[in-house]
N, C-alpha and C positions, 0 to 999 in steps of 0.2 A: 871541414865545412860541408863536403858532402853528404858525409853521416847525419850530420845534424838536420840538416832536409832532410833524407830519406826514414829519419824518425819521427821526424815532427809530420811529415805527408800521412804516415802508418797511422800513427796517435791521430789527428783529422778523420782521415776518414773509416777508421773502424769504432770509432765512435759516434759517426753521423748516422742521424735520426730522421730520417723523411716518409713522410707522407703524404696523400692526397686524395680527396676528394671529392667527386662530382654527385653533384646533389644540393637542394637545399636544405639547409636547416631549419625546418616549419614543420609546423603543424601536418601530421597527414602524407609526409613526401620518403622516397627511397630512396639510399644512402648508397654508393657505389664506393668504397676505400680499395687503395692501394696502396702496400708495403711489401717490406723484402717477407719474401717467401717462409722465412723460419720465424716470423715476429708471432707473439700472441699477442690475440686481440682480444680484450675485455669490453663491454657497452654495458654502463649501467650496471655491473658486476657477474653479467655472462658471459659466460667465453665463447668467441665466435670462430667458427671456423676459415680457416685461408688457406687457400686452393693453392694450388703448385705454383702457380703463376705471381702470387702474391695478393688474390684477388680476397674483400670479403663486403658483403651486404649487412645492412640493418634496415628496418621501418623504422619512422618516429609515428607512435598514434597522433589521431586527425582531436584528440581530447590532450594529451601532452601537456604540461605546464612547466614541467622541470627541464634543466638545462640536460643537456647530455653531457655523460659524462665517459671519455673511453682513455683506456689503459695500454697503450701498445709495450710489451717490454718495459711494462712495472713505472714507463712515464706518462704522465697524465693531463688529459686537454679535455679542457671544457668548453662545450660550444652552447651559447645560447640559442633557446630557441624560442 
């Protein structure tokens, strides 16, 4: 029974996927995300850079009409704006 936890704990969480960020999603606004340090980040199909820390920015233009679209580690969230 042990093992059986201590795989299914492994499987959880080296498969967890989190992110976060501060900012809103409008017209015109800066985009502050956080993820683990090793993720790649796509916006809109450019690759963004992420700092040691896990840290990475975007702008959305103040003209913008499309949704944003970003790619962490090849999974994909769309945030309306």
């Amino acid at each position: 029974m042990r093992n059986i936890l201590l795989v299914l704990f492994l499987f959880i969480t080296t498969s967890s996927f989190a992110v976060t960020f501060d900012g809103k999603f409008i017209q015109g606004s800066f985009i502050l995300g956080k993820v683990d340090p090793k993720s790649e980040v796509t916006i809109d199909s450019r690759k963004v850079k992420v700092s040691k820390s896990g840290y990475f920015v975007f702008g959305l233009g103040r003209d913008r009409k499309n949704d944003v679209v970003i790619k962490i580690n090849e999974k994909k969230i769309v945030k309306k704006v």
